[in-house]
C-alpha positions in Angstrom: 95.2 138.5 90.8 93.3 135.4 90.6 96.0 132.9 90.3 97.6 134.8 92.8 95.9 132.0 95.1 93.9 134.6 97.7 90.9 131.9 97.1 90.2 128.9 96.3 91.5 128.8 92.6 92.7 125.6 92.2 90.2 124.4 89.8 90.1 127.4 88.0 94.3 127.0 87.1 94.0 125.4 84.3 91.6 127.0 82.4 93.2 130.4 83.3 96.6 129.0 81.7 94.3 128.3 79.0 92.6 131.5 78.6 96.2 133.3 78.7 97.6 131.0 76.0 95.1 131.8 73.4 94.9 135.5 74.1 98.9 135.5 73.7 98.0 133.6 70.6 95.8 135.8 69.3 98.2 138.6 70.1 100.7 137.4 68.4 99.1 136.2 65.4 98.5 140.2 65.3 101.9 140.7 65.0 104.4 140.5 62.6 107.8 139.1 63.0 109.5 142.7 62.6 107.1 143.8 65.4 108.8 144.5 68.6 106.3 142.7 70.7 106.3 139.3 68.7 109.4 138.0 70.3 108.1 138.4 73.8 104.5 137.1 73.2 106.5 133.5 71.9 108.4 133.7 74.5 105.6 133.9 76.8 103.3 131.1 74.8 105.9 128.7 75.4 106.2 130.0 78.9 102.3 129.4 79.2 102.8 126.1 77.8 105.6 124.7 80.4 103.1 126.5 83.4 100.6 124.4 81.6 102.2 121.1 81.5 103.3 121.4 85.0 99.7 121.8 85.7 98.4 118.7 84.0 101.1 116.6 85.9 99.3 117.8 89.4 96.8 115.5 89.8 94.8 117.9 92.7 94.7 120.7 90.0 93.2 118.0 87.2 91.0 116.2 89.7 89.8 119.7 91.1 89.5 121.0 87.3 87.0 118.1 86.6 85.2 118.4 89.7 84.1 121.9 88.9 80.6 121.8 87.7 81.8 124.6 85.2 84.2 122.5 83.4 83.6 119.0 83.9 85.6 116.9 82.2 84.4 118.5 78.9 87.3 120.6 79.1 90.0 117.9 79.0 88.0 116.1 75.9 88.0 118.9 74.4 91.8 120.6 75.0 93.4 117.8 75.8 91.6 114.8 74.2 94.7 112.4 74.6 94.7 113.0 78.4 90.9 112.9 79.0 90.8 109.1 79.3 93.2 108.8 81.9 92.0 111.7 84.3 88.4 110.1 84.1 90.1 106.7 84.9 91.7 108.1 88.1 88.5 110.4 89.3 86.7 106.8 88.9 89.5 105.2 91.0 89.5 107.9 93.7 85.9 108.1 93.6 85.5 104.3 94.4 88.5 104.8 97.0 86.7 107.3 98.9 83.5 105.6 98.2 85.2 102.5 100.3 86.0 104.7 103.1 83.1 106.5 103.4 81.6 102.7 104.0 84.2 102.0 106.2 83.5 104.8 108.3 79.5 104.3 108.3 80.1 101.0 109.6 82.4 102.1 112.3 79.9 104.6 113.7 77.2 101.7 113.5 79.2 99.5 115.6 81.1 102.5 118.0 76.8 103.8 118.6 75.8 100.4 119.0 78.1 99.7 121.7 77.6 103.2 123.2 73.8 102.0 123.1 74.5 98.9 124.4 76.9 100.9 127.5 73.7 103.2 128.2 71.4 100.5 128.5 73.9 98.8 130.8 74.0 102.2 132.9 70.7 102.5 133.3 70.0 98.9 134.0 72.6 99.0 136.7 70.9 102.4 138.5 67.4 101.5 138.3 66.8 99.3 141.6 64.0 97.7 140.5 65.4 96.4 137.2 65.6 92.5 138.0 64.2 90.7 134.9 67.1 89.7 133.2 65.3 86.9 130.6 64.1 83.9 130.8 65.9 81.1 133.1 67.2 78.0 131.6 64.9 75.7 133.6 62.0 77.8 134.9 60.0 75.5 136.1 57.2 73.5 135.6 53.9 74.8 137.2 52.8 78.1 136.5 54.3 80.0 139.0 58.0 78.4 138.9 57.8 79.7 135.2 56.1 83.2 136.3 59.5 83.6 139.0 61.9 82.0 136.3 61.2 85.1 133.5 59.2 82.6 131.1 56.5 84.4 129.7 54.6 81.6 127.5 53.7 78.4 128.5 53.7 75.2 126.3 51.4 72.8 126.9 50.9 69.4 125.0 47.3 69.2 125.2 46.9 72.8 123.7 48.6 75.3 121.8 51.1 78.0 123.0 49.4 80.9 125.4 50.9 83.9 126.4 51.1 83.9 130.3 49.5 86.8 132.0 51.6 87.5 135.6 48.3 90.0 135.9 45.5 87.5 135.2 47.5 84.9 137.5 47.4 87.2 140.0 43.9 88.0 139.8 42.9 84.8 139.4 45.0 83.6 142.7 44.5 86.1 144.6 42.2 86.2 147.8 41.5 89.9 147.8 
């Protein structure tokens, strides 16, 4: 029943091929050769052993093996020590892969929310009415209130050091009310 595949068994493949193989061992080592089971217990070890194989060739049931926190790669180092190297190799490779397009993708979704940002801001720029400050002009001016109407908000002076310019304090100062 469970490698029937009614779940999500494909990390557990492997160690059932395992599991089988040494019970079938251990069954037939209980044997004898005049016993009427030993024939069909070799047959089915080296059965076992072709599923097996087959198995270790599929790089999702190897990559899922190793990725279950049960098994780890443990369970290649320690059954299958001469292909333990390679299947750490490629979990490094596809790890780095997907690391890259993870990346990738983050960047994309900066950039595509940046520019829906930016689109908002246009929006609501364009439906407010009263949204007319757009920045500073090139050339705003020279007295105070050419720079005040041209968007510049400080002032430089060469006498004295950089002020901010107050539209309210101008206009209290200059006005007459």
């Amino acid at each position: 029943k469970k490698m029937e595949g009614d779940g999500p068994t494909g990390s557990t493949v492997i160690p059932e091929y395992l599991k089988m193989r040494k019970n079938l061992q251990k069954k037939s080592d209980s044997t004898t050769r005049s016993d009427p089971l030993h024939p069909m217990f070799v047959k089915m070890i080296t059965k076992i052993n072709t599923y097996l194989d087959e198995a270790l060739l599929c790089e999702t049931l190897v990559m899922a093996t190793i990725l279950n926190p049960t098994f780890r790669l443990a369970l290649f180092e320690v059954h299958f020590p001469k292909q333990a190297p390679g299947a750490k190799r490629r979990l490094v490779e596809l790890f780095e892969e997907r690391k890259n397009q993870m990346t990738k993708k983050l960047l994309q979704d900066k950039e595509h929310q940046k520019d829906k940002m930016a689109l908002q801001e246009k929006d609501n720029n364009e439906d407010d009415i009263c949204s007319f400050f757009s920045g500073p002009r090139n050339n705003p001016g020279n007295d105070k209130i050419e720079m005040y109407l041209g968007g510049m908000d400080r002032i430089n002076q060469v006498d004295k050091l950089d002020y901010t310019f107050s539209a309210l304090k101008w206009w209290k100062v200059s006005s007459n009310f």
